[in-house]
Structures are given as structure tokens and as C-alpha cells.
MISE-546599 format. One record per residue (C-alpha): residue number from 0; x, y, z; residue in one letter. Coordinates in steps of 0.05 Angstrom, whole numbers. Each point is the difference from the previous one (the first is absolute). Example, Ala and Ser with C-alpha at 12.3 -4.5 7.8 and 13.67 -1.06 7.14 Angstrom:
BEGIN
KEKE;num;x;y;z;residu
KEKE;0;246;-90;156;A
KEKE;1;27;69;-13;S
# end
This chain:
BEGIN
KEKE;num;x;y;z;residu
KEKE;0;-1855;-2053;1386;X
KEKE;1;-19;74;14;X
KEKE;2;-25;16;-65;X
KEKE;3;-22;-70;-38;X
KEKE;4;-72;-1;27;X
KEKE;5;-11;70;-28;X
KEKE;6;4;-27;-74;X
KEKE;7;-20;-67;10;X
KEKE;8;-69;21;33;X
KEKE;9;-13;26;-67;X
KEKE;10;-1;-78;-28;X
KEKE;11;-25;-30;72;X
KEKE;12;-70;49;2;X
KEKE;13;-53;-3;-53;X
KEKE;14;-45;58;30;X
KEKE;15;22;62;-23;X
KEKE;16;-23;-21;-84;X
KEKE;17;-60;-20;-39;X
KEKE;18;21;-55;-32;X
KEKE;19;-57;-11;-44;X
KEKE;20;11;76;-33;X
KEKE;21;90;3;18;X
KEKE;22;-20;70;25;X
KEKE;23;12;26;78;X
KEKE;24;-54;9;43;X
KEKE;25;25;29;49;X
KEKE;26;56;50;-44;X
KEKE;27;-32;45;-45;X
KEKE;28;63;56;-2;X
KEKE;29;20;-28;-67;X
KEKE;30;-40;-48;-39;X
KEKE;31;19;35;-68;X
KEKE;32;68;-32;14;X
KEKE;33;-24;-79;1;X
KEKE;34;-45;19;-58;X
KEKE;35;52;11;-50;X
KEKE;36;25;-72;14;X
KEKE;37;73;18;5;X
KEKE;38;9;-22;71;X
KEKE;39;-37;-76;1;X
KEKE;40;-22;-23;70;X
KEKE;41;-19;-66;11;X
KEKE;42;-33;-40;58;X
KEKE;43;25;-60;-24;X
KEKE;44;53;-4;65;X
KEKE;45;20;-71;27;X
KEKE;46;-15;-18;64;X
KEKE;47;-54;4;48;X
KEKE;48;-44;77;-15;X
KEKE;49;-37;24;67;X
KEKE;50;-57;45;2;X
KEKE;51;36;65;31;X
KEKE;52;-30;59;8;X
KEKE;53;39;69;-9;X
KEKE;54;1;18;76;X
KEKE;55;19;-72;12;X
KEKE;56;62;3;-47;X
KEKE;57;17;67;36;X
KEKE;58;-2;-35;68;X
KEKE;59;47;-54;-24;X
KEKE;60;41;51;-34;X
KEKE;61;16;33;63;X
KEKE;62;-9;-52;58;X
KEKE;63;76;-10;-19;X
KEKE;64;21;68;36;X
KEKE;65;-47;-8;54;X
KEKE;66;40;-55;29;X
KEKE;67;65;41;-29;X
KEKE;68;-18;59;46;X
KEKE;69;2;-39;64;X
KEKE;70;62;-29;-4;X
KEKE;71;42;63;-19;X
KEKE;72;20;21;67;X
KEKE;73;1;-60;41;X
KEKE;74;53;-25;-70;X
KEKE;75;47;57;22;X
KEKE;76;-2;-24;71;X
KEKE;77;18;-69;-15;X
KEKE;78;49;19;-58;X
KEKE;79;33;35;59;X
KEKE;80;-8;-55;48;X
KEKE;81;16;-57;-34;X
KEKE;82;40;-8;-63;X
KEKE;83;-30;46;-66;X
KEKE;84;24;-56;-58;X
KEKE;85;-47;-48;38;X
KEKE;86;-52;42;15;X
KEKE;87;-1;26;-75;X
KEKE;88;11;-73;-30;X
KEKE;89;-49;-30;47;X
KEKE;90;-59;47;-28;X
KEKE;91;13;-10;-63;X
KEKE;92;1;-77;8;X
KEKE;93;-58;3;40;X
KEKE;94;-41;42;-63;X
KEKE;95;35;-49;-46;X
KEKE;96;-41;-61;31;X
KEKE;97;-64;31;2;X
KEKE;98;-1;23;-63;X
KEKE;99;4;-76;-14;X
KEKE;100;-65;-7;37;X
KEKE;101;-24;63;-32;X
KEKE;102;-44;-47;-62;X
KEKE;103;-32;-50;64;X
KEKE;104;-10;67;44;X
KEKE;105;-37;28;-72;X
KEKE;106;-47;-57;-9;X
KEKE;107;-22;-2;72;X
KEKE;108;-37;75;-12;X
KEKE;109;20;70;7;X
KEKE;110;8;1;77;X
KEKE;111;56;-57;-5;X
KEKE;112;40;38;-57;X
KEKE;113;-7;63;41;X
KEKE;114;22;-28;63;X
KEKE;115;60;-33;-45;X
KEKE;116;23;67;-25;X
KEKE;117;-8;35;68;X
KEKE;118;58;-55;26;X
KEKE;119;38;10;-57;X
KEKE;120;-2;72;14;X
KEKE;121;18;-9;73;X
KEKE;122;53;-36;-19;X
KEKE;123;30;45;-53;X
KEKE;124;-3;60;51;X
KEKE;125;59;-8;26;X
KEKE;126;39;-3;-51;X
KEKE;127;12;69;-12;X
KEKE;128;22;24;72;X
KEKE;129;48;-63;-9;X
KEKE;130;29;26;-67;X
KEKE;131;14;62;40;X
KEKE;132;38;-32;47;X
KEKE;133;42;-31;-42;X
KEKE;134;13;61;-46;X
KEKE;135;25;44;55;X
KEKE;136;53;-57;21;X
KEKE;137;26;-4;-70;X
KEKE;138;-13;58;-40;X
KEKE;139;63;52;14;X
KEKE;140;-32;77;18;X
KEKE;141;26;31;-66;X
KEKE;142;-34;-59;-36;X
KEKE;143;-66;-12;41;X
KEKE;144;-45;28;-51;X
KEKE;145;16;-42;-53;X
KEKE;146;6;-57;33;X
KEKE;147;-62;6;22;X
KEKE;148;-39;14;-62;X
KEKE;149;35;-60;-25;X
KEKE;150;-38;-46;44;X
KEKE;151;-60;31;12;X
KEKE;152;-2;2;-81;X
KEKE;153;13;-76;3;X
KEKE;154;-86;3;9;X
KEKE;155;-8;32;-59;X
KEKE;156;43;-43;-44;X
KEKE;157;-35;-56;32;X
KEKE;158;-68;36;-26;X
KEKE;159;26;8;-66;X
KEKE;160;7;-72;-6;X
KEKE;161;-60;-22;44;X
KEKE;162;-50;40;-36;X
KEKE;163;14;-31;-75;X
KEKE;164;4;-65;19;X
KEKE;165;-58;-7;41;X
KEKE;166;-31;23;-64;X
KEKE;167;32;-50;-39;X
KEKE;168;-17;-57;50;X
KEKE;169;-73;22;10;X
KEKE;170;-27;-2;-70;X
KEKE;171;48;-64;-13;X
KEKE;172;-40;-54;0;X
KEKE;173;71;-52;-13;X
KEKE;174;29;34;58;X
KEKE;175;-60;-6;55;X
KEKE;176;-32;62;-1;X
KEKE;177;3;48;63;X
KEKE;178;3;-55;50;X
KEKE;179;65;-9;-30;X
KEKE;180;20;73;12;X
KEKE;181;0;-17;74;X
KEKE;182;26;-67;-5;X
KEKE;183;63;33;-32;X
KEKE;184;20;62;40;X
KEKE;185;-25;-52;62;X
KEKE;186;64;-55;-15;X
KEKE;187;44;64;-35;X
KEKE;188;-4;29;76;X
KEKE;189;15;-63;39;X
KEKE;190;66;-7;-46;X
KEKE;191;15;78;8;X
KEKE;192;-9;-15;76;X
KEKE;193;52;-50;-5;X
KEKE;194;56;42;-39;X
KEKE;195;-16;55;45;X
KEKE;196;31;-39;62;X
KEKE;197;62;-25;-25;X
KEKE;198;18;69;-32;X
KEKE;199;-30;59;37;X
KEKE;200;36;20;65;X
KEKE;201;-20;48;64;X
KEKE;202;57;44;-9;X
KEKE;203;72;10;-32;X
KEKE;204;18;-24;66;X
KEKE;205;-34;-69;-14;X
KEKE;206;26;-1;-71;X
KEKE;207;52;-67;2;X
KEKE;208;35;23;-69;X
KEKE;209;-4;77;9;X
KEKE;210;68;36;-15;X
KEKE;211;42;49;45;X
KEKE;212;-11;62;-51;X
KEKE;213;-70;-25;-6;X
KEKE;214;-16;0;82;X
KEKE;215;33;78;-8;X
KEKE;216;-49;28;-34;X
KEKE;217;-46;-13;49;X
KEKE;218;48;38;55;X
KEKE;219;-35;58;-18;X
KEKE;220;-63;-16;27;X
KEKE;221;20;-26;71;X
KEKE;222;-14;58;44;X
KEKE;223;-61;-1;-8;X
KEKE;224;-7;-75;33;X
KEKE;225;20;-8;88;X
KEKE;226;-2;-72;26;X
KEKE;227;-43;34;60;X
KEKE;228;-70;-31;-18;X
KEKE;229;-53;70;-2;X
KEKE;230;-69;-5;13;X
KEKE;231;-51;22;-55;X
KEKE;232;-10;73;9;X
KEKE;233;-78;-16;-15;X
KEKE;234;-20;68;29;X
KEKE;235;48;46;-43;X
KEKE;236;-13;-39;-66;X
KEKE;237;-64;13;4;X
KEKE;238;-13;73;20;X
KEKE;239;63;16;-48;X
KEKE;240;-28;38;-56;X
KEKE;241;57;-23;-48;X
KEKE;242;-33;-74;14;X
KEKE;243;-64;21;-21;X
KEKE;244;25;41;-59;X
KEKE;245;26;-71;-21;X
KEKE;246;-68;-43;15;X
KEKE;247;-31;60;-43;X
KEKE;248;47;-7;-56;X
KEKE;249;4;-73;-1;X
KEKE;250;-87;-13;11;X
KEKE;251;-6;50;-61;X
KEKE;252;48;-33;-50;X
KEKE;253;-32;-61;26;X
KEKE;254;-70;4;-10;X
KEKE;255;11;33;-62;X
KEKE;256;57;-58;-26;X
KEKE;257;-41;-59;37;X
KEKE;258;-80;22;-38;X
KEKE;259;48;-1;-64;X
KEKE;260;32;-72;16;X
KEKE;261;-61;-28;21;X
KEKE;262;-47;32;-48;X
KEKE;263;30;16;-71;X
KEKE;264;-11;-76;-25;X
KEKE;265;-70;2;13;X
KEKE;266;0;78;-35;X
KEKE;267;33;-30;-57;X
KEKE;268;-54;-55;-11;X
KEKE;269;-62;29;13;X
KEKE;270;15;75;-18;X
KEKE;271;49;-2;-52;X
KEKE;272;-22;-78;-24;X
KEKE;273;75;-19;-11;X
KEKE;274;-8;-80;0;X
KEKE;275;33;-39;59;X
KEKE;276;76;-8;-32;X
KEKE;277;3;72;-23;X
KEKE;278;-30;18;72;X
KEKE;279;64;-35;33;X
KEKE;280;49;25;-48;X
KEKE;281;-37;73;2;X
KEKE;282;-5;2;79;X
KEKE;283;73;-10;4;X
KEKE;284;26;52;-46;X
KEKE;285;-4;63;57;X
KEKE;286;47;-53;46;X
KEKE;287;50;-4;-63;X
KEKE;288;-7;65;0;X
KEKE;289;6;18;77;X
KEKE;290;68;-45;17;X
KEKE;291;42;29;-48;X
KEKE;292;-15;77;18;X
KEKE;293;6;-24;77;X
KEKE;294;69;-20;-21;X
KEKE;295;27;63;-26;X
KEKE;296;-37;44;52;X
KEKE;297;39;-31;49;X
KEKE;298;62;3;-29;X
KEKE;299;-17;73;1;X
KEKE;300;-14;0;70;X
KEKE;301;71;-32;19;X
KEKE;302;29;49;-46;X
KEKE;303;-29;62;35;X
KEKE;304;10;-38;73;X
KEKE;305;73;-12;-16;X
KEKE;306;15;73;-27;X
KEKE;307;-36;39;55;X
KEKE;308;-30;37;-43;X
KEKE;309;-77;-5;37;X
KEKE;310;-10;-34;74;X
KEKE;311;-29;-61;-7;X
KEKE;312;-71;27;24;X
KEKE;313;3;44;-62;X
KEKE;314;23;-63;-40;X
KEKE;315;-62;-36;30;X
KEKE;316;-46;50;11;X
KEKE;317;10;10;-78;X
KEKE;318;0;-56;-34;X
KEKE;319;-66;-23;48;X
KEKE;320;-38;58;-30;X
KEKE;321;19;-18;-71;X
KEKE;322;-16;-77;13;X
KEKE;323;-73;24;36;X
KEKE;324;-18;68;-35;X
KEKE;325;16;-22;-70;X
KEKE;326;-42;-74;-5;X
KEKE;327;-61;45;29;X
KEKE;328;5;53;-61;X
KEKE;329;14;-72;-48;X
KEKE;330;-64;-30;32;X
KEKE;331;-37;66;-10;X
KEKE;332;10;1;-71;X
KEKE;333;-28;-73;-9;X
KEKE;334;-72;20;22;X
KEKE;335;0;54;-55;X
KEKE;336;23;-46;-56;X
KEKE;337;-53;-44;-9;X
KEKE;338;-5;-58;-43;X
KEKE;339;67;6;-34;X
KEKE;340;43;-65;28;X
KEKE;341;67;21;-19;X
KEKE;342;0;68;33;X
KEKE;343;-31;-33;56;X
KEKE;344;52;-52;5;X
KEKE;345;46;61;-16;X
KEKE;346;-14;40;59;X
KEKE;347;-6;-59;49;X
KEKE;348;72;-18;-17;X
KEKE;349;28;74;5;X
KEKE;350;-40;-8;69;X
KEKE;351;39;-61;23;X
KEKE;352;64;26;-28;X
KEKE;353;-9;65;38;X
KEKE;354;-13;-43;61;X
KEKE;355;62;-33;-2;X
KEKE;356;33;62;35;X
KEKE;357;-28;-22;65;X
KEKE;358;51;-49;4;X
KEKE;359;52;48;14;X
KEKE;360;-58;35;39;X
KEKE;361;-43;-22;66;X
KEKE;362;20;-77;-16;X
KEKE;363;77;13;30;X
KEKE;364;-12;59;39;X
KEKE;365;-26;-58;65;X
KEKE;366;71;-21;-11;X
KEKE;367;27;67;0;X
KEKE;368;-40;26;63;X
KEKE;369;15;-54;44;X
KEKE;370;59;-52;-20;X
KEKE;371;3;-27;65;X
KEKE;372;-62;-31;3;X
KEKE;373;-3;-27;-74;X
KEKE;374;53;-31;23;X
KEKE;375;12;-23;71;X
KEKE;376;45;-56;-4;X
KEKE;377;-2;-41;61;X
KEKE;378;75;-23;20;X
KEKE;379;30;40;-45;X
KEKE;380;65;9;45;X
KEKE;381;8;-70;-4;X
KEKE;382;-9;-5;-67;X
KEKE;383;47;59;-10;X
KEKE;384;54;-44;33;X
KEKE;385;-24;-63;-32;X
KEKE;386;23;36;-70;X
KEKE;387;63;32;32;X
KEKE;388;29;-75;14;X
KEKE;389;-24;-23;-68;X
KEKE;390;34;57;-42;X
KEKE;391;63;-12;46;X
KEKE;392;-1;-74;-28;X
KEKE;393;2;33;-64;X
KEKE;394;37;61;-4;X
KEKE;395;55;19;35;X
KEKE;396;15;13;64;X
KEKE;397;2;79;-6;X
KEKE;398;-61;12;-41;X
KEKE;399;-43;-50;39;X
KEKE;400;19;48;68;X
KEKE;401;-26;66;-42;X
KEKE;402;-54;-29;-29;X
KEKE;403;-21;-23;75;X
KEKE;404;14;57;45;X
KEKE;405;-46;42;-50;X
KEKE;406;-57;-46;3;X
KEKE;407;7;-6;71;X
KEKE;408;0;67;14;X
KEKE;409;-56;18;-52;X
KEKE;410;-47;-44;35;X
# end
């Protein structure tokens, strides 16, 4: 729901081509390209075409994240305050129904679809600072960075199958069009939502069928959680310089990931001419790219974590640089290769795939700075002892004591 409107606008706005000559009028960079005929573009989109012009696409392009910005923060507070698996599922059910308005909100003008994708973003903002929470209660320390590239690499498997079929949909006249696009992902989320209830859980702790060797390997990890409630230490986060070095790190990799997410489709089109269904497919190839080398980089990471070899600011600090400094040398090369599409495509993938270190970078190091407050877990003595009686219903008696007195006097 993120990414759909960046293909589909393509189909949806009629602005940016001539239609009378099928030549760009506002995208000169490389008309030699849609003049050898290889790459075909057509108009002929179904559904309703609106008169769109560049800046206006760019505004709904980004009105997503201005909502998304917003609701970062105060999403961490209520992630802590209330219970993360809600907070997380109701944003994404939330986005899921507006993006079912998203065709109504389209034909009502610009203002309505911009105001549409500015609550969609709001709502979507606190998702991530949710995700966090829930990774530091289940990921084990030895395993934290793969876990979470994992599922923060769940979004860009979810682009890799977003991007195509939006494509598909939006220059399918049987299927729609692109108010279809929205109509799908929009009913797709509201089922997700529903999944996501009756399987997701808090904590181990909540977990109803979770095993005695299973709830040890999260043993490790209790020290760092008391049952005294702390206050947010709003002062020292924010005149700590490690904080900042984070916000640096992650508004870099962001603006430079988020111009590339938002942007490349309409690059593709009116730059490189690909036609609508090789956009999608096209667009999606750095995320093939990206989730696979995020894998393996964090396998490294555990590996190096679990042998001692390097701290684990050296592991971050290092892995960071390759996932920031190496996508900016990529990029570079792209403005010097002009109108050659393959290297271009080339370059942007090595760019994304060189990105995908930052998942063992700044996006786990909040969890390694400050476990506590990723995740505060209100009643967790009670909880503690909740589990205790329930794994002495099912173990025996002498394990069940162990297993207690340790949790007890962890937390």
C-alpha cells in the first residue's frame, strides 16, 4: 500500500506525454531510446486518465511520508503504552481501508487524493517503532540482527511483488485497471489484519503454545528488562551524540532509499521509456536484489557478534558505512552512464544491494542502545508468574521452580 501508487500513477495521469506525437514533453534525457521502438509505451490505460502535472504527481508521490513523519514518535510512545501487535495491526488496517477509498478520494481532485495519502501515511507511521518493539521481545541478543533484517526485509519482498503487479493490473483492461490496484492491496490488508490477531503475540510470555527450551532462549536477554516502570530519559536521548549519529545514519539511507522508492517508476517511464509492465517488473529488481544480500550480511553480523571478534559498535559502525557509503558511489556512477538502460538498471541494483547492509547497521542499533525502552512491558512480573504456573502445569515440578526463580529474578 506503500509503494502501489508510485506505478499506478504512471496509468492514472495523462500529463507528462504528447499523445498525438508518443514522445515526452517534459523528459528529453533519452528520446533516442523510444525512437528505436524496442520499448512500446502506450496511453491506452483503463480507467479514468487525469490531467496531472509533474509537480502535482511529485506532491502525491510524497504526501504519503508527510503524514508518515508525524506519527513516528508519538507510534513508539503508544507501542510502549499500549500493546505493539495492535498498534502495528491497527495501522496497517487503517491504510488498508483507505486505500479502498483511494479511486473515490482520486476522482474528487488532487487535494482529496493528497489528503487520502497523508492519512494513510499517518497511519503507517507507526508501524515501524511497533516492529521494534516486538523484535527486541523476541529476537534472542546473539540473533537480533538477523531477526531483524528478516522483518524489516518483509517490505521489500512486499515491493517485489507490489511493483509487478500493479503493472500488470494497470494496463489490464479485464482486470480493472489501476483502480483495481487499490481495490486489491485495500481487501488483501483487511484479511492480513485479521491473521495478524489470531497469530501474532506481545511477547514469548504471551505465547499460549511456546515450549520450555523455546522460553530459554530468551533467558539471555532478561537483564536488561526491571518491572520498576522508568521515565523517558527525553533530555539524555537527545543531547546524546550516539542518538544523533543514528538520526544521521538512518535520514541519509533514507532520503537516498525513499527518492529511489518513490521515484525510479516514474525514471523508468519517462527517462528510460520502459512501458508500464516492464516498469513494475524493472522497479522491483534492486528489492530482489536488496533482501537477499540483507540476509547474508546479517548472518555475518551474528557470526562476528557471537565470536567476539569486533564490539558490536565496530559490527555496526561497519556494516552502516558499507550500507550508506557504497549506494552513494552506485548512484554516482548512474549520472555518468547516460542513456544505456541496463547499466543503469545495473548500478541501481548494486546500489540497493549495497544498501541492504544497513539492516545489520543503524536499523537495530535503537534496539541495541536502549532495550529497555523498545521494550517496556507493562506487568511483566505478573506475566512472569503467569508463565511460571503454566509451565508447572506442564512440566514437572523441578524444572517449572528453575525456570521461575530465573525469570523472577531477571526481571
Amino acid at each position: 500500500m506503500q509503494v502501489d501508487v508510485n506505478v499506478a500513477i504512471l496509468a492514472m495521469s495523462n500529463s507528462s506525454r504528447d499523445s498525438n506525437r508518443n514522445t515526452t514533453s517534459s523528459y528529453v534525457e533519452c528520446p533516442t531510446l523510444q525512437e528505436t521502438g524496442k520499448k512500446a509505451i502506450t496511453d491506452e490505460y483503463p480507467g479514468p486518465r487525469y490531467d496531472w502535472s509533474p509537480r502535482e504527481q511529485g506532491i502525491i508521490l510524497a504526501s504519503f511520508y508527510y503524514g508518515y513523519l508525524l506519527t513516528i514518535l508519538p507510534g513508539g510512545y503508544l507501542a510502549q503504552k499500549f500493546s505493539p501487535k495492535w498498534v502495528f495491526g491497527s495501522g496497517v488496517f487503517l491504510s488498508a481501508l483507505l486505500s479502498l477509498l483511494t479511486p473515490t478520494s482520486t476522482a474528487m481532485g488532487v487535494t482529496a487524493l493528497v489528503t487520502l495519502r497523508i492519512l494513510q501515511g499517518l497511519s503507517q507511521g507507526v508501524t515501524k517503532p511497533a516492529i521494534n518493539a516486538i523484535i527486541s521481545r523476541w529476537s534472542p541478543k546473539l540473533e537480533r540482527s538477523r531477526f531483524s533484517t528478516f522483518t524489516m526485509s518483509g517490505g521489500l519482498l512486499g515491493s517485489v511483488i507490489a511493483m509487478p503487479l500493479s503493472g500488470v493490473i494497470s494496463s489490464c483492461s479485464s482486470l480493472g485497471g489501476w483502480p483495481t490496484v487499490f481495490t486489491f492491496f485495500g481487501i488483501l490488508g483487511c484479511i492480513w489484519f485479521v491473521v495478524w490477531l489470531y497469530f501474532i503475540k506481545d511477547s514469548p510470555l504471551d505465547h499460549p503454545t511456546i515450549s520450555l527450551s523455546e522460553l530459554q532462549l530468551f533467558d539471555q536477554s532478561v537483564e536488561e528488562i526491571t518491572t520498576k516502570r522508568r521515565d523517558v530519559p527525553w533530555k539524555d536521548i537527545f543531547t546524546s551524540l550516539p542518538v544523533w549519529a543514528v538520526i544521521v545514519a538512518h535520514f541519509g539511507s533514507g532520503f537516498g532509499f525513499l527518492i529511489l522508492f518513490t521515484e525510479l517508476p516514474n525514471y523508468m517511464e519517462n527517462v528510460l521509456h520502459f512501458n508500464i509492465r516492464e516498469n513494475g517488473e524493472i522497479s522491483a529488481l534492486p528489492y530482489i536484489v536488496q533482501a537477499p544480500i540483507a540476509w547474508i550480511a546479517s548472518y555475518f553480523a551474528d557470526h562476528l557478534r557471537k565470536s567476539g571478534e569486533l564490539s558490536i559498535t565496530d559490527i555496526r559502525k561497519i556494516f552502516n558505512s558499507i550500507g550508506n557509503f557504497g549506494p552513494a558511489f552506485a548512484i554516482t556512477l548512474v549520472t555518468m552512464s547516460g542513456c544505456r538502460p541496463k547499466l543503469v538498471v545495473g548500478l541501481i541494483c548494486l546500489a540497493m544491494a549495497l544498501n541492504g547492509f544497513c539492516y545489520s547497521g543503524y536499523h537495530v542499533t535503537h534496539v541495541d542502545m536502549s532495550p529497555y525502552f523498545a521494550r517496556n512491558h507493562p506487568r511483566m512480573e505478573q506475566r512472569v508468574l503467569h508463565d511460571c504456573i503454566r509451565l508447572h502445569n506442564r512440566w514437572n515440578l523441578l524444572l517449572s521452580v528453575c525456570v521461575c526463580r530465573e525469570a523472577t529474578l531477571g526481571y
